[in-house]
SETI-547605 format. One record per residue (C-alpha): x, y, z; residue in three letters; residue number from 1. Coordinates in Angstrom, 2 decimals, always signed. Example, Ala and Ser with C-alpha at 12.3 -4.5 7.8 and 13.67 -1.06 7.14 Angstrom:
     east    north       up  code  pos
   +12.30    -4.50    +7.80   ALA    1
   +13.67    -1.06    +7.14   SER    2
END
This chain:
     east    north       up  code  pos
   -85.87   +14.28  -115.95   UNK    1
   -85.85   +13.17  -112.58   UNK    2
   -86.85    +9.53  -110.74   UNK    3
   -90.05   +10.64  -109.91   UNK    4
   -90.59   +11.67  -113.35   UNK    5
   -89.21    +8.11  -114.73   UNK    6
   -91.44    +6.37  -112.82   UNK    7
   -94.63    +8.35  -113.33   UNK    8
   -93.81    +7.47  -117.37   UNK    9
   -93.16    +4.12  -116.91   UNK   10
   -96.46    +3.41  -115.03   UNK   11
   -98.33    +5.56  -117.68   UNK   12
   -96.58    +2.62  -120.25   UNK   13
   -97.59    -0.15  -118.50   UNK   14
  -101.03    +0.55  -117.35   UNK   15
  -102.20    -0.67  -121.25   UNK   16
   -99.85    -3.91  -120.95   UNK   17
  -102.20    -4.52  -117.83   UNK   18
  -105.46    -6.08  -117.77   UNK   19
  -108.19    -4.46  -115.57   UNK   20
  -109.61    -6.61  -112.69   UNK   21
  -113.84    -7.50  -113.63   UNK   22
  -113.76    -7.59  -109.66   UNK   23
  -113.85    -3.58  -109.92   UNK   24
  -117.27    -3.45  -111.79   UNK   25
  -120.43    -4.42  -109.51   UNK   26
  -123.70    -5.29  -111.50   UNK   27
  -127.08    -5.52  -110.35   UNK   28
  -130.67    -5.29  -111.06   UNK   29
  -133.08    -3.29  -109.54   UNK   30
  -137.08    -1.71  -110.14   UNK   31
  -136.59    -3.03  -113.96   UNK   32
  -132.93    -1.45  -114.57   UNK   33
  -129.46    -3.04  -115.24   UNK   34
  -127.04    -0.85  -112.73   UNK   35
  -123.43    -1.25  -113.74   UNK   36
  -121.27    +0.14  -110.95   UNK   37
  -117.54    +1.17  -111.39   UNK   38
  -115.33    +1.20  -108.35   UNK   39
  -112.62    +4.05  -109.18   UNK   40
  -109.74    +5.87  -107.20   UNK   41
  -109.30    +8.78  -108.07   UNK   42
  -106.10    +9.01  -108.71   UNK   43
  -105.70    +5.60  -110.93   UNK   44
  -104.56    +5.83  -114.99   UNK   45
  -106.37    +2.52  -114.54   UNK   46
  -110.07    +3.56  -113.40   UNK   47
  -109.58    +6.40  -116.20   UNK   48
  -109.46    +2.92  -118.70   UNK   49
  -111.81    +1.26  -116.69   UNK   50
  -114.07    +3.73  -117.28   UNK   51
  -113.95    +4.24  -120.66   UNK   52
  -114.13    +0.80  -121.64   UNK   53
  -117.50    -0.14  -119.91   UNK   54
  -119.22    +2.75  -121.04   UNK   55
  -118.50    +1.90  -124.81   UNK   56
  -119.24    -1.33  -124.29   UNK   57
  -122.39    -0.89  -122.26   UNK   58
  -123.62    +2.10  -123.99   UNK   59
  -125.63    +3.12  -121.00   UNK   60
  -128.91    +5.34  -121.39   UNK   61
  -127.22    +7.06  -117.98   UNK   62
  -124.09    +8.01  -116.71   UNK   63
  -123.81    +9.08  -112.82   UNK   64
  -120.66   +10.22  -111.75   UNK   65
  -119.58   +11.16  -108.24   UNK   66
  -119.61   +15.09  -108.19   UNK   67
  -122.04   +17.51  -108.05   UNK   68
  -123.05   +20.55  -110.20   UNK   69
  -120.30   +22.75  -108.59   UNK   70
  -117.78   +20.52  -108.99   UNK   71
  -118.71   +19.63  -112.71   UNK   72
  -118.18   +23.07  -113.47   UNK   73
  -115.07   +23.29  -111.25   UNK   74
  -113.81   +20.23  -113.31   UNK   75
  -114.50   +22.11  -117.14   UNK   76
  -113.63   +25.33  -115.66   UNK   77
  -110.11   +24.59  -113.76   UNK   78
  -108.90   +28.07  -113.72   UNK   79
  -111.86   +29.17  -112.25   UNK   80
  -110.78   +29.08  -108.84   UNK   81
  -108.48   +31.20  -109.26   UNK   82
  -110.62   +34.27  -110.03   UNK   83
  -111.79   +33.95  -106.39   UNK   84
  -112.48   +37.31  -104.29   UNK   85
  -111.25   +37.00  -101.16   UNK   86
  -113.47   +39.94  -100.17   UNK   87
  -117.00   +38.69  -101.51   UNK   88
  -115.59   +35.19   -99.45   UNK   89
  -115.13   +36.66   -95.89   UNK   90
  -117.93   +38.88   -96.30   UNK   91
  -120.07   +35.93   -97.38   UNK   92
  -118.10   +33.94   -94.31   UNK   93
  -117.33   +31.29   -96.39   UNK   94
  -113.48   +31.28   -95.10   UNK   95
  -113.71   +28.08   -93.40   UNK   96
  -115.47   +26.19   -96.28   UNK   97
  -112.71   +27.61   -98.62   UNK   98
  -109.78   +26.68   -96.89   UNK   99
  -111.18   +23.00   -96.22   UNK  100
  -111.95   +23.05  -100.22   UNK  101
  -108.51   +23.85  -101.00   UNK  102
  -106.69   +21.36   -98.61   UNK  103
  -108.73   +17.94   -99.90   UNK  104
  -108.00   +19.18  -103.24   UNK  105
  -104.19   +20.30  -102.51   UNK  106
  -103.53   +16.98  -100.92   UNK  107
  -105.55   +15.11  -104.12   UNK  108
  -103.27   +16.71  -106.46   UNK  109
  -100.44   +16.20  -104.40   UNK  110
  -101.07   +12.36  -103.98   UNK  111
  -101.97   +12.57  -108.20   UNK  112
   -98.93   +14.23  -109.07   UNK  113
   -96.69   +11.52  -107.46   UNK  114
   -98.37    +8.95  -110.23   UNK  115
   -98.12   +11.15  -113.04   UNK  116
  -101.71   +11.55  -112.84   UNK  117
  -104.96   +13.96  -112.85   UNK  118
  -107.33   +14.13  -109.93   UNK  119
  -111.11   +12.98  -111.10   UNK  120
  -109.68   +12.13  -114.56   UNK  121
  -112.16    +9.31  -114.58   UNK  122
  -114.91   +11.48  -113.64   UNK  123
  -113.93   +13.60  -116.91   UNK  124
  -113.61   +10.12  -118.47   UNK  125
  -117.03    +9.35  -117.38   UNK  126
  -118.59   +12.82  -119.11   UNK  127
  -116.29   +12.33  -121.98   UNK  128
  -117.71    +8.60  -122.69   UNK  129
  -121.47    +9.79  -121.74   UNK  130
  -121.40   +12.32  -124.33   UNK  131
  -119.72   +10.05  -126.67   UNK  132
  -122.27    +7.29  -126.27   UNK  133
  -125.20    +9.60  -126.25   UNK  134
  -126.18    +8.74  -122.68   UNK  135
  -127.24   +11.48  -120.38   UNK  136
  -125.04   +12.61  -117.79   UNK  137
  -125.97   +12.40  -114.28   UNK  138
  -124.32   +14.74  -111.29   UNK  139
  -125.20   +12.13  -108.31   UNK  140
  -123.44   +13.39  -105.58   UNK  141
  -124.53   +15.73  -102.57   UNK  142
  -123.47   +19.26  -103.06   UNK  143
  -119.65   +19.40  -101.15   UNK  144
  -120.97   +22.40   -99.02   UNK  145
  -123.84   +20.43   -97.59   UNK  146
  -121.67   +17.57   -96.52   UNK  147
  -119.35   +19.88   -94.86   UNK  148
  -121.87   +22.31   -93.06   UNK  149
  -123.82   +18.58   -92.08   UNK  150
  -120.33   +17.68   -90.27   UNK  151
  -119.75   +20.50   -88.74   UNK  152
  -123.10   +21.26   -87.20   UNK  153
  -122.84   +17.83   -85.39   UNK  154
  -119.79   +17.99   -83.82   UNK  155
  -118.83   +19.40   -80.68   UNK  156
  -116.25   +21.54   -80.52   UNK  157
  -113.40   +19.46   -79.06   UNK  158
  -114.39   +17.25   -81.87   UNK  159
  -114.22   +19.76   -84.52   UNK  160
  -110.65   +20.27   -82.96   UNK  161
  -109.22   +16.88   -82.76   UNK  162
  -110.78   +16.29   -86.60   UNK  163
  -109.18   +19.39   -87.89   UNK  164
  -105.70   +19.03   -85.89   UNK  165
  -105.63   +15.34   -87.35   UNK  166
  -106.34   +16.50   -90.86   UNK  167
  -103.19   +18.93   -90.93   UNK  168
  -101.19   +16.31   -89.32   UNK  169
  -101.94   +13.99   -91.72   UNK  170
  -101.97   +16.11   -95.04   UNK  171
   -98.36   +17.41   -94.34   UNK  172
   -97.03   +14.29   -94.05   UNK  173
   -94.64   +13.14   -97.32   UNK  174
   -95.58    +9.76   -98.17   UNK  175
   -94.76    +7.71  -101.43   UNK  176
   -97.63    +6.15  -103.20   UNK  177
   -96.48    +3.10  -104.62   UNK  178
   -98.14    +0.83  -107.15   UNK  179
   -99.05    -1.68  -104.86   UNK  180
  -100.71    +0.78  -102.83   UNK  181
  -102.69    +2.12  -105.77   UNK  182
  -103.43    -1.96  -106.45   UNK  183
  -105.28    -1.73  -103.20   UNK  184
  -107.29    +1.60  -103.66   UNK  185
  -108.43    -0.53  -106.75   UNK  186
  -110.06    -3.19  -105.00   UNK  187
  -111.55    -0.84  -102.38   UNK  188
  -109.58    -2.36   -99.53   UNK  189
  -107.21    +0.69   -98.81   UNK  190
  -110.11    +3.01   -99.08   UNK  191
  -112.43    +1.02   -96.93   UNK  192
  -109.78    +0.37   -94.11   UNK  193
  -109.11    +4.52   -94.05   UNK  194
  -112.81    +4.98   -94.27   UNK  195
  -112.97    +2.49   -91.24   UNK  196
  -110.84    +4.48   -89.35   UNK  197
  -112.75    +7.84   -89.96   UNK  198
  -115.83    +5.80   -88.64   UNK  199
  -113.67    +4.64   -85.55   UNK  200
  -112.26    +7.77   -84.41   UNK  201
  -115.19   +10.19   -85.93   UNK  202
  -118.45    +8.30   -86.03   UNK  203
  -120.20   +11.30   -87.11   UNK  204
  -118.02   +11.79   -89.72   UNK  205
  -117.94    +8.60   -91.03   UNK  206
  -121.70    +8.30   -90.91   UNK  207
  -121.91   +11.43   -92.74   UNK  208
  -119.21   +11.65   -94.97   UNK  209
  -119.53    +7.94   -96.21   UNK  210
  -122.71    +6.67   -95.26   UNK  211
  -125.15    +9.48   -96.02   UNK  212
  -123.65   +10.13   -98.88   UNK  213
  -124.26    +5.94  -100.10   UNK  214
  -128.11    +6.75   -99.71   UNK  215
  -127.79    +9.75  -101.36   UNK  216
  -125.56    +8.81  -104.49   UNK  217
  -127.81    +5.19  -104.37   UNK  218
  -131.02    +7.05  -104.83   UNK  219
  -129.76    +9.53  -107.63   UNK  220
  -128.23    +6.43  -109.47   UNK  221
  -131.71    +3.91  -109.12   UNK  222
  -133.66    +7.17  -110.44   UNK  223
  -131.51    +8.10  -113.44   UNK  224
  -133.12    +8.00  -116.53   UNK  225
  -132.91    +5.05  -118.81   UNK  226
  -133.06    +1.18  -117.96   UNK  227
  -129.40    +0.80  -118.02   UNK  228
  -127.32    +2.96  -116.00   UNK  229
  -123.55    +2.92  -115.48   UNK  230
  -122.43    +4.97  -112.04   UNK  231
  -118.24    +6.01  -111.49   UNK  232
  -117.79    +5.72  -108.15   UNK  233
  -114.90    +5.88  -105.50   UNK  234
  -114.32    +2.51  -104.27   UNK  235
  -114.86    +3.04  -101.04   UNK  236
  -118.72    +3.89  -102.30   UNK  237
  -119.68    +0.49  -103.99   UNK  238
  -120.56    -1.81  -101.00   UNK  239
  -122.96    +0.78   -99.72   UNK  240
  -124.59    +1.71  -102.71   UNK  241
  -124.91    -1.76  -103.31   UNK  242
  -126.88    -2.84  -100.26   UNK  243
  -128.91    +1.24  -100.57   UNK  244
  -130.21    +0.25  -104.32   UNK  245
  -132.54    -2.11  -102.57   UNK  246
  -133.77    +0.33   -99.78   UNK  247
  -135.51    +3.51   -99.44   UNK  248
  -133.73    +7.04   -99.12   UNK  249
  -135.23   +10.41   -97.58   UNK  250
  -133.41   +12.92   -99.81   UNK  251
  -135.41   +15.70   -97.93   UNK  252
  -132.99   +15.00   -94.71   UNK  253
  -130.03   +13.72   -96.35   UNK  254
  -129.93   +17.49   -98.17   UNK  255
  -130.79   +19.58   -95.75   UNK  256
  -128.36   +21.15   -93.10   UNK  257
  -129.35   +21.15   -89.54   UNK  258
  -129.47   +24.49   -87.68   UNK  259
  -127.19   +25.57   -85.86   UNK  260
  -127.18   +24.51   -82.10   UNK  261
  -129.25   +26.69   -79.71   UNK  262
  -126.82   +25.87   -76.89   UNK  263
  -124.38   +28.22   -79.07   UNK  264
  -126.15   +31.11   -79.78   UNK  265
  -127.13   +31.16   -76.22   UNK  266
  -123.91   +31.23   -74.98   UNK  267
  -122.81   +33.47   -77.91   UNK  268
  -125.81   +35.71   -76.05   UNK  269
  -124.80   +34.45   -72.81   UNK  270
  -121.08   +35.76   -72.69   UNK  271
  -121.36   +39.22   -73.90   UNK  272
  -124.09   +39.95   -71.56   UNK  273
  -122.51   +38.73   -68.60   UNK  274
  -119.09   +40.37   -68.87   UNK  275
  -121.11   +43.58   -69.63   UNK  276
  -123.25   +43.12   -66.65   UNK  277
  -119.73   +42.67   -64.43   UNK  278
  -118.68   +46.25   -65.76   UNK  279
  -121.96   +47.65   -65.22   UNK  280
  -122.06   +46.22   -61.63   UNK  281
  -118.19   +47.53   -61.33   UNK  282
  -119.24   +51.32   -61.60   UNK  283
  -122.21   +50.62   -59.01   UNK  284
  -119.55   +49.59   -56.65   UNK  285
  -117.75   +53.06   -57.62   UNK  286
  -116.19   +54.18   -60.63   UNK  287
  -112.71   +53.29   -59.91   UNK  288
  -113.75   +49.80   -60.19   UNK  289
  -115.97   +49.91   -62.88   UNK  290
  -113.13   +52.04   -64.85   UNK  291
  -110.51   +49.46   -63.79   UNK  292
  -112.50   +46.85   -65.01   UNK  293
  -113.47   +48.46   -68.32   UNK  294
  -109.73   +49.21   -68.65   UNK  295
  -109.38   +45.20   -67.99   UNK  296
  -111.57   +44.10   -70.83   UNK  297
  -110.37   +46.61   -73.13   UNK  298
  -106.78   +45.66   -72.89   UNK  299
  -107.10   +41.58   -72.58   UNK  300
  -109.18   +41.48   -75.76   UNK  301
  -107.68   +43.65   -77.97   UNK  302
  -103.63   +43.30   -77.06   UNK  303
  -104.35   +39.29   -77.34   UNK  304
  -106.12   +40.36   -80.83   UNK  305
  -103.49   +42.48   -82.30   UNK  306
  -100.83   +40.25   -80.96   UNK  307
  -102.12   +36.62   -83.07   UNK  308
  -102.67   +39.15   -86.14   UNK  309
   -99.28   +40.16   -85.57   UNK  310
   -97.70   +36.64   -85.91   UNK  311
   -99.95   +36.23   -88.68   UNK  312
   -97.55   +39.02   -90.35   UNK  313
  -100.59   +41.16   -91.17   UNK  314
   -99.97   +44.58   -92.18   UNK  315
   -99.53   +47.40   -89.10   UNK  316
  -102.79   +48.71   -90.43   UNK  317
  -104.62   +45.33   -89.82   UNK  318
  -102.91   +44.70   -86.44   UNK  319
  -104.48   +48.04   -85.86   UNK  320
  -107.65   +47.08   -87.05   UNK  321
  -107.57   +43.87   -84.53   UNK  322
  -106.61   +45.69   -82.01   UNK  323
  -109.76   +48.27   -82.12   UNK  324
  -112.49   +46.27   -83.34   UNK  325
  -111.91   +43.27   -81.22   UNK  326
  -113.35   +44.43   -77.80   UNK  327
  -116.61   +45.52   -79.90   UNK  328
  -116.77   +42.44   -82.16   UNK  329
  -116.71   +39.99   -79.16   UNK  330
  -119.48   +41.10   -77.66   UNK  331
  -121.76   +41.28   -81.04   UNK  332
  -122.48   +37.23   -82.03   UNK  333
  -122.57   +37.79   -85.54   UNK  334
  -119.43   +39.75   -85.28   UNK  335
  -115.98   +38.56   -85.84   UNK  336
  -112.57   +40.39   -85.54   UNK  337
  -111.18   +38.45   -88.50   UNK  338
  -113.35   +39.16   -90.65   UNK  339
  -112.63   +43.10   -90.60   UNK  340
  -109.39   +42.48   -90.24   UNK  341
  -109.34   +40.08   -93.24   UNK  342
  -110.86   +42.87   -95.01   UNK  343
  -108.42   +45.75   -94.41   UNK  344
  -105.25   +43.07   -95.29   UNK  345
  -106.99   +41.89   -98.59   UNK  346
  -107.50   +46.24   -99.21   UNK  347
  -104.28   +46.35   -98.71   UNK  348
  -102.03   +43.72   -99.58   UNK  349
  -104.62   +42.09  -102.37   UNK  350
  -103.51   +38.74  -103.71   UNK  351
  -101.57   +38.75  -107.12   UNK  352
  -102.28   +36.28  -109.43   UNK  353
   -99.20   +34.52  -108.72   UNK  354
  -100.45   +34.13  -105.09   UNK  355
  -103.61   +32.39  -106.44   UNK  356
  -101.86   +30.35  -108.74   UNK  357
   -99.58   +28.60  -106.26   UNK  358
  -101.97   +27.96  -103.91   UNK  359
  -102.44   +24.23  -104.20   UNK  360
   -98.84   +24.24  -104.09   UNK  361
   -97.93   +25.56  -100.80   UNK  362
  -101.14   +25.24   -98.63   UNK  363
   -99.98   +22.13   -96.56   UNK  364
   -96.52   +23.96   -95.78   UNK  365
   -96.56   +26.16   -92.90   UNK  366
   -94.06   +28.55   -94.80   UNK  367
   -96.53   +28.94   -97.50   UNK  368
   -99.36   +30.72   -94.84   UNK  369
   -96.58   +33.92   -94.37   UNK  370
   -95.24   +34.03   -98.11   UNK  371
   -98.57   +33.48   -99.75   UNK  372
  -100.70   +36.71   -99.30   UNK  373
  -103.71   +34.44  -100.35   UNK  374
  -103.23   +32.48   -97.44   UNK  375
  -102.22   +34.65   -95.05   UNK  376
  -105.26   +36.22   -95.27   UNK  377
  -107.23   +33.27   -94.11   UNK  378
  -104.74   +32.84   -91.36   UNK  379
  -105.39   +36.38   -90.11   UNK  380
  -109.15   +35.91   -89.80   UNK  381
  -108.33   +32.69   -87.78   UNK  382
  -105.62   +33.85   -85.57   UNK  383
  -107.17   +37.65   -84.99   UNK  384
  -110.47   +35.56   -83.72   UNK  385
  -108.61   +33.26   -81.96   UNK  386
  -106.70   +36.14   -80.18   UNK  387
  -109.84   +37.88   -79.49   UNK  388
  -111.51   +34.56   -78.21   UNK  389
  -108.82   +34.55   -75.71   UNK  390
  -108.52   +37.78   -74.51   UNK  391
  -112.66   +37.33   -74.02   UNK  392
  -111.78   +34.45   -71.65   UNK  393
  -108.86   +36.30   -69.45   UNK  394
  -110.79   +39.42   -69.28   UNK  395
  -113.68   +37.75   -68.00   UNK  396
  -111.88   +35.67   -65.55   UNK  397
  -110.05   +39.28   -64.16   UNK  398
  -112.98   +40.71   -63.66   UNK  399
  -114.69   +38.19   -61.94   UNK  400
  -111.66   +37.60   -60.05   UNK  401
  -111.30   +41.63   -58.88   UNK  402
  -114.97   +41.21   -58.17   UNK  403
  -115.14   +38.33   -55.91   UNK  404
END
């Protein structure tokens, strides 16, 4: 046994020596109901306590607990992640949404495992006491995909860059958890400070992420059957909810996802046309040019394609893929490189279940994205795009540059 694992056992002793701060449990009273809410991090032994002991002592007509359906069945049904099709994903273009999934929850578990702990073990405390008690259990929170397809929509695109480059950063970087840090995710303060700074350097991610979310969790918890209702929450949650009981919500908006911006599919229109119409006007200038040009476009796109699938390690088959595909996929909008040459890697290099399995482990090490054919495959539908993306941009540049 090593250190780590000593101290992991020793907290798990001591967390029934301590007593659990009252501060952590908000109550209030609103349209005739006693609301009891429970401010948790989710990595604590403590909040898992916490959480059992006001339920049995309450004996709530409701539980609400901060996940939705999905994730309630992702939470009884832990292995069943790991029967994921890659195929059915990319063909469903769900890449992105995966591979955001799996880093939050990587980087949970990580922080977990450094406390001996479980990630959302009081959320499975909350459904364990619910049942116990006879109280019905409430999913509260907005489905995961709807918060991340909200964010997404409303950033721009350097945003969506600077958000996900600070994400990596920040998920591969090896810090202790100590128990004076965990005494702060207790009280809230740690989570509201790092929530703070998501609303400083992301507004729109803080507003959506955090704040939405309040209204939304505040309205499923005020409307759950019963006139006494006990809600497990994050602790970062509580002093919104608290302040939303009292106010109205428009679910409607808060679950819907905006469409996508018309300024992109005009210039997904907008790009393809014009580098056609340069070609077109290259052969009416005589078909050396146009030929030259053609050649131009040809190369740029797919060289730059097959080149990023190539660092990606994909198979020779799938750099050859990238490399025909990409000058025909780039000018089709609802066409991507990656996905077809996603496709032809996962034919032929499919994931073992070994790859699946160690997943959470090596997702936030760069070495893991070439040694894990699970991930590689996601990197090769982002790097083949990105290659493609590029070539798009020299190409079009050449040719206007041979033109004028």
């Amino acid at each position: 046994m090593d250190f780590e694992d000593c101290g992991a056992d020793a907290y798990k002793e001591n967390i029934a020596e301590e007593s659990i701060p009252e501060e952590n449990v908000t109550r209030l009273q609103s349209g005739g109901k006693e609301i009891i809410l429970i401010a948790t991090a989710h990595i604590s032994l403590k909040s898992v306590e916490l959480v059992k002991r006001v339920i049995e002592e309450e004996r709530p007509d409701s539980v609400c607990i901060e996940l939705d359906d999905d994730r309630i069945k992702n939470i009884q049904d832990p292995d069943a992640w790991k029967k994921t099709d890659i195929v059915k994903v990319i063909k469903s273009k769900k890449v992105g949404f995966l591979f955001a999934n799996l880093i939050l929850s990587s980087y949970q578990k990580k922080m977990a495992g450094k406390l001996g702990t479980n990630v959302g073990q009081e959320m499975i405390q909350g459904m364990e006491s619910a049942k116990a008690v006879g109280a019905t259990l409430v999913p509260a929170d907005r489905k995961l995909q709807t918060t991340f397809l909200r964010i997404w929509r409303k950033l721009g695109n350097i945003e969506k860059a600077k958000l996900l480059s600070g994400l990596l950063f920040s998920f591969g970087e090896d810090e202790d958890v100590t128990e004076e840090d965990l005494q702060e995710l207790l009280r809230g303060d740690m989570l509201e400070a790092a929530m703070g700074d998501i609303r400083k350097k992301y507004p729109k991610v803080g507003e959506i992420l955090i704040s939405e979310r309040d209204r939304y969790l505040a309205n499923k918890i005020k409307n759950a059957p019963g006139n006494k209702v006990v809600a497990v929450l994050g602790g970062a949650h509580v002093p919104g909810i608290s302040a939303e009981i009292f106010k109205e919500q428009h679910m409607e908006e808060l679950s819907s996802v905006p469409p996508a911006s018309p300024v992109g599919k005009v210039i997904g229109w907008l790009i393809p046309i014009l580098i056609v119409a340069l070609i077109v006007y290259g052969f009416t200038r005589g078909a050396d040019v146009g030929l030259r040009q053609l050649g131009t476009w040809l190369i740029w796109t797919s060289v730059l394609a097959a080149v990023f699938t190539a660092l990606s390690l994909g198979h020779p088959l799938t750099v050859l893929t990238s490399l025909v595909v990409a000058p025909f996929t780039v000018l089709h909008p609802f066409l991507a490189c990656g996905w077809f040459a996603g496709l032809v890697e996962a034919f032929i290099r499919k994931p073992t279940v070994a790859d699946i399995e160690s997943v959470p482990e090596v997702i936030l090490s760069v070495k893991g994205f070439f040694k894990n054919r699970f991930l590689r495959i996601i990197l090769i539908v982002a790097m083949s795009n990105i290659g493609a993306s590029i070539g798009t941009f020299v190409a079009g540049l050449d040719i206007i540059k041979s033109i004028f």
